[in-house]
C-alpha positions in Angstrom: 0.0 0.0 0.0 0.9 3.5 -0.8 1.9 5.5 2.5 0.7 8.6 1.0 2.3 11.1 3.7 5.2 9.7 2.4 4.7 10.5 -0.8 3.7 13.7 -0.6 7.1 14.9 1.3 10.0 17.0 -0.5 13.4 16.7 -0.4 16.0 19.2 -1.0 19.7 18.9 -1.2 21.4 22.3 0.1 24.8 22.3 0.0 26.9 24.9 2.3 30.7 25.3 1.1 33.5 27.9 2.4 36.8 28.5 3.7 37.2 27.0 7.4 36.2 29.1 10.3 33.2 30.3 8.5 30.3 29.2 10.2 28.8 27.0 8.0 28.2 23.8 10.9 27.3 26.7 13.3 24.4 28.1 10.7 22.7 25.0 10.5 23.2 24.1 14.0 21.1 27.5 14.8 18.4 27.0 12.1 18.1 23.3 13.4 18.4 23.0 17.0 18.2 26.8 17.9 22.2 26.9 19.3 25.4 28.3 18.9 28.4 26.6 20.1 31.6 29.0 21.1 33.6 26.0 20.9 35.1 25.6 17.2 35.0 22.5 15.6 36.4 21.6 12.6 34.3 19.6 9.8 36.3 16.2 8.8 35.2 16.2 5.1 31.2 16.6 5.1 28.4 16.6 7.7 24.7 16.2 7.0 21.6 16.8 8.8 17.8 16.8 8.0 15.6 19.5 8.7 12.0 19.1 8.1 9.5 22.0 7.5 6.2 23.1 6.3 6.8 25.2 3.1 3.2 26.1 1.3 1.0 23.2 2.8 3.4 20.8 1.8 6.4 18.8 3.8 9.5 19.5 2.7 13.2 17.9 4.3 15.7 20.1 3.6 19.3 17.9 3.6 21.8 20.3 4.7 25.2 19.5 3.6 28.2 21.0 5.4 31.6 20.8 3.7 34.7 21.1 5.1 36.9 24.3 4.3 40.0 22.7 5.8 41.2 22.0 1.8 44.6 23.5 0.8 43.7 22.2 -2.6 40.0 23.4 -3.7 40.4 21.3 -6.3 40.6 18.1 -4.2 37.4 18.7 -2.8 35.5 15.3 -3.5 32.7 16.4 -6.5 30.3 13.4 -5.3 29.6 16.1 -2.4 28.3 18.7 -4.5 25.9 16.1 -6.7 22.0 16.5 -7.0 22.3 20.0 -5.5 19.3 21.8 -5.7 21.0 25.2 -3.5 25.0 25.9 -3.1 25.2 28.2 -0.4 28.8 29.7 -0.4 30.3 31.3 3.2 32.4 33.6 3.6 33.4 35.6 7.3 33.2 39.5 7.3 36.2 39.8 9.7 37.9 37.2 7.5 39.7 38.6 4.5 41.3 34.8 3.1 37.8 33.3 3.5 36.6 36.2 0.7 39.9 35.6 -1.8 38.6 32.0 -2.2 35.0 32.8 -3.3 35.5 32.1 -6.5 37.2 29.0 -6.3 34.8 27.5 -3.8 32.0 28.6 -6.5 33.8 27.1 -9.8 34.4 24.1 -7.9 30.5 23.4 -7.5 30.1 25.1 -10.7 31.8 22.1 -12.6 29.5 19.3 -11.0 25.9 20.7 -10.3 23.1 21.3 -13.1 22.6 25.1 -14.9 19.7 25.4 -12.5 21.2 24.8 -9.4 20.4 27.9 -6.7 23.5 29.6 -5.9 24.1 32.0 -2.9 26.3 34.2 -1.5 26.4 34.7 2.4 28.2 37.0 4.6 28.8 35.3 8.7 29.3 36.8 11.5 27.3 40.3 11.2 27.4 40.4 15.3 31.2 41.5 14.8 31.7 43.5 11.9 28.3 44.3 9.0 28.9 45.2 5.5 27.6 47.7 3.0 24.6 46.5 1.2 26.5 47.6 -2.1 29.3 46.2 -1.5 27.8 42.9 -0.9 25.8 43.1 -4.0 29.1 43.9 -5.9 30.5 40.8 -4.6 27.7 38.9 -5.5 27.8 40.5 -8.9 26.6 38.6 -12.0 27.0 34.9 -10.4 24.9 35.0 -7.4 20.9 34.3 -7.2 21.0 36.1 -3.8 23.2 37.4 -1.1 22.6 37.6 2.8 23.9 38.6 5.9 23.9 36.9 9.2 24.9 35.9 12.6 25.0 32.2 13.7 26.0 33.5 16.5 22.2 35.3 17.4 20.5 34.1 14.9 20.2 37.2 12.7 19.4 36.4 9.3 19.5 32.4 9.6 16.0 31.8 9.7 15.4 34.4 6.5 18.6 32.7 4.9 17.2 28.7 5.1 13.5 30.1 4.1 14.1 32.5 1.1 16.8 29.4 0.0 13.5 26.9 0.1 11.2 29.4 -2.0 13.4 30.0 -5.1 14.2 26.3 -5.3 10.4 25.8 -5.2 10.4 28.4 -7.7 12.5 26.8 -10.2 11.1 23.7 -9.9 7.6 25.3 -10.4 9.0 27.4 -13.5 10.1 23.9 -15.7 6.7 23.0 -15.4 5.2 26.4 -16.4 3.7 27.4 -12.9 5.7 29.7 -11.3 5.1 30.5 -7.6 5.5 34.4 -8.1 8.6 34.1 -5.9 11.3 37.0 -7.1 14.5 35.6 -7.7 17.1 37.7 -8.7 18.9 37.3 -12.2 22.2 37.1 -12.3 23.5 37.2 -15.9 26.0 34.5 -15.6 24.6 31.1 -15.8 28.0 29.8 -15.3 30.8 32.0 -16.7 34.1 31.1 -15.7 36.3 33.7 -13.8 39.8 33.9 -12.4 40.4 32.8 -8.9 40.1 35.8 -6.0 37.8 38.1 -4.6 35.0 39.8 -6.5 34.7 42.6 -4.6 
């Protein structure tokens, strides 16, 4: 028999990729389990967690994906981890000024495995020590980003808005192959998957 509740649940792949000491573990950790932990601990190649949500009457489980940003070698980063992503979600941290020179690298990376639809975004940790101009945010984001954010996984600013806006465009481009678009704005970045030298975009 058919366990229909079963069927009628979502599932989205989100992958979250960076340099190390970003935040990434510490974003999902406060959008799933409402925490911060002061203690830094480094992600040994990938870690995974469910969250599921109600998203426009319908269940959705949203597999979060955290990579490690330990990698001397971008390039070594195992491609398996970036496969079936529906949303790449790219971290950098404001006060950090190495995790923003490998932007681009982090993004070609996932740009050379994941479909032409894929969601891409571009977020700014760590707003509780140090916020950035909208502008210059957008700038970095430039033509290659669907949306940029910032936010605190330390309080929780941003996090929640980040997660939710991330689950609405993919639902919005899944909803646009089939002709029946949600009315969700995404923005358009004119790239669709230029290539660019490594380094910051800003």
């Amino acid at each position: 028999m058919v366990d229909h509740d079963q069927e009628s649940v979502r599932s989205f792949k989100i992958i979250l990729a960076g340099h190390g000491y970003t935040g990434k573990t510490s974003l999902v950790r406060q959008y799933t389990d409402g925490r911060f932990n002061e203690t830094y601990v480094a992600t040994l190649g990938s870690d995974f967690i469910v969250k599921r949500i109600q998203h426009a009457k319908r269940t959705v489980d949203l597999n979060l994906w955290t990579l490690s940003g330990q990698h001397c070698d971008i390039s070594t980063v195992p491609s398996v981890n970036f496969r079936f992503a529906d949303a790449v979600v790219i971290v950098f941290a404001i006060n950090d000024e190495k995790s923003m020179l490998v932007l681009d690298q982090w993004r070609q990376k996932a740009e050379e495995i994941v479909s032409t639809d894929t969601i891409f975004v571009l977020v700014a940790n760590k707003c509780d020590m140090k916020r950035m101009q909208e502008k210059n945010l957008e700038d970095m984001a430039g033509n290659f980003y669907d949306h940029y954010f910032q936010t605190s996984a330390k309080t929780g600013e941003g996090v929640g808005k980040l997660f939710e806006t991330v689950t609405d465009m993919i639902v919005e481009k899944q909803a646009n192959r089939t002709g029946k678009s949600t009315g969700f704005k995404i923005r358009q970045p004119s790239r669709r998957r230029k290539k660019s030298s490594p380094g910051c975009s800003c």
